[in-house]
C-alpha positions as a printed Julia matrix, in Angstrom:
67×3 Matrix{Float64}:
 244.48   6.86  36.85
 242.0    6.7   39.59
 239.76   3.67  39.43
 238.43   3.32  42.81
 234.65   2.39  43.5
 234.05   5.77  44.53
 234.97   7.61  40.86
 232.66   4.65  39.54
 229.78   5.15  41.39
 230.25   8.92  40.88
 230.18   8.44  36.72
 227.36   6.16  36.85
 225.45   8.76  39.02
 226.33  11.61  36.74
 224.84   9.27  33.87
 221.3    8.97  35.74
 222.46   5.78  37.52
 220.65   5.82  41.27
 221.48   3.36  44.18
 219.06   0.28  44.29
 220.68  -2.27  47.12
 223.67  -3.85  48.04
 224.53  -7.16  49.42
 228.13  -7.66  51.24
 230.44  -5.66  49.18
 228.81  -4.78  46.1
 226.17  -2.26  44.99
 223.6   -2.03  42.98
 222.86   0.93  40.51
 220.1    1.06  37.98
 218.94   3.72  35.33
 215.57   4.22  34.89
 215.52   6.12  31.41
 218.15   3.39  29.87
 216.58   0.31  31.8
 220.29  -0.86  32.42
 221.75  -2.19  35.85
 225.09  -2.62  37.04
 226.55  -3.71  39.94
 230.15  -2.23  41.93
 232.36  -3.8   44.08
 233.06  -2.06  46.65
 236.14  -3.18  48.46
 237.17  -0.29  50.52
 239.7    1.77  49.76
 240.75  -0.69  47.03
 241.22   0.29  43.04
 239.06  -1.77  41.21
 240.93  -4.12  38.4
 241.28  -2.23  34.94
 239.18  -4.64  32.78
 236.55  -4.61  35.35
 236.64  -0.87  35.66
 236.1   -0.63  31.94
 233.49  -4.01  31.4
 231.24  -1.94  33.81
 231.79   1.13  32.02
 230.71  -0.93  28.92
 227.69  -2.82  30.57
 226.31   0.38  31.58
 226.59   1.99  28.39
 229.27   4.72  28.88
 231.89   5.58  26.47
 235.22   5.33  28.24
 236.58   8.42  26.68
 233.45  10.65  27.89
 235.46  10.96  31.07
């Protein structure tokens, strides 16, 4: 399974997520309609761990199997 920063930020966007800032290697996405924010590591071409894939997932408020 793919779990690279780039799928992540790609479901967050599809979910109404935009781009708010970064700082060093991780970004910053926020959803207006939900209020939510989340932030991404983004350690280049690096998979990001499992559990942390999934907790942001969760934190943002996406079901894991809508994917």
């Amino acid at each position: 399974m793919n779990r690279s920063a780039k799928r992540l930020i790609n479901i967050l966007e599809e979910n109404g997520f935009k781009f708010k800032r970064s700082k060093g290697s991780h970004q910053v996405y926020y959803n207006p309609e939900t209020n939510k924010t989340v932030t991404v590591p983004v350690h280049g071409k690096k998979d990001i761990p499992k559990g942390t894939f999934y907790s942001i997932l969760r934190e943002a408020g996406i079901d894991k199997t809508d994917f």
